[in-house]
C-alpha positions in Angstrom: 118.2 131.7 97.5 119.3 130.1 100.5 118.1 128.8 103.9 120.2 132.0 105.4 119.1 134.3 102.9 115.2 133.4 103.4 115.9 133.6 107.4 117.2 137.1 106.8 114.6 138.2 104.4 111.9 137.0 107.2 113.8 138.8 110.1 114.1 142.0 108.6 110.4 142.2 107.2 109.3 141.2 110.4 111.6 142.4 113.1 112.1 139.3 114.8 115.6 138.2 115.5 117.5 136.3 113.7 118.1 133.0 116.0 113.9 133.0 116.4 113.4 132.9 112.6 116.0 130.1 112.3 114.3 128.4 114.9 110.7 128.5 113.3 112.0 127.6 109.6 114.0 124.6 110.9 110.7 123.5 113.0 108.3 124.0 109.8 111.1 122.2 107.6 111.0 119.2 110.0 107.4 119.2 110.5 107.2 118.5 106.6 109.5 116.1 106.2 107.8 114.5 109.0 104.6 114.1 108.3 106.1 113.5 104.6 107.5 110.3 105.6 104.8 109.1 107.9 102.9 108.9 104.2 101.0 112.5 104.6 101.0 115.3 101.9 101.2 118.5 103.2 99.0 121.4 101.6 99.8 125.2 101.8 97.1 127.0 100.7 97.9 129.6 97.7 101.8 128.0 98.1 101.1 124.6 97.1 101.5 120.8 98.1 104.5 118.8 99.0 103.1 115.6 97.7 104.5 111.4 97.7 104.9 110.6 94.3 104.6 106.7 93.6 107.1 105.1 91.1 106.4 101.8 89.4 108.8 99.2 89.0 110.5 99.4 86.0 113.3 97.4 84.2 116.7 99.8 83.6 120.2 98.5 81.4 123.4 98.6 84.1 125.4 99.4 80.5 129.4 99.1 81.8 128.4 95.3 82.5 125.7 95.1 79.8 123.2 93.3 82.2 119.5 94.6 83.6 118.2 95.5 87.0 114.9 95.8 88.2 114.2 98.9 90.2 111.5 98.3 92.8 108.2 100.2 93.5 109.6 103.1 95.5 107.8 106.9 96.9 109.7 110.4 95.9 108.8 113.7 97.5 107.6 116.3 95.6 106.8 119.9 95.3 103.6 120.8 93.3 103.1 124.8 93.1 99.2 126.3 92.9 97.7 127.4 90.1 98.2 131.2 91.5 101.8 130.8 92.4 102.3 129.1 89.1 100.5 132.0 87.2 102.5 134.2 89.3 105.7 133.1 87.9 104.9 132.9 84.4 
């Protein structure tokens, strides 16, 4: 499923144009991947949590030059479901 496809979905359930529902999905979109990078999780209630997830540094093997890098401590984004959600899709 697509961006489009959810924005349809949403205007047809609802009624509410097409250009409106755009507008709101982009705005809740950018309000999590702002607050995401300002270091915040975000929690959804029944949805779940788009959480930071902390990597260590860890020692990798560049193998076409046979030499090793280290990879600094870095933060990934991530999506963890709720129980319910998760139960719902089992």
């Amino acid at each position: 499923m697509t961006k489009a496809d959810i924005v349809n979905e949403i205007a047809k359930s609802t009624g509410v144009e097409k250009i409106q529902v755009q507008a709101i999905v982009e705005a809740f979109m950018e309000n999590v991947k702002g607050a995401m990078i300002k270091g915040e999780n975000v929690y959804l209630r029944g949805f779940g949590s788009f959480i930071i997830k902390k990597r260590a540094t860890k020692v990798a093997r560049n193998i076409s030059k046979n030499t090793t890098i280290t990879i600094p401590e870095h933060n990934i984004p991530a999506f963890k479901p709720s129980k319910s959600f998760s139960n719902e899709v089992k």
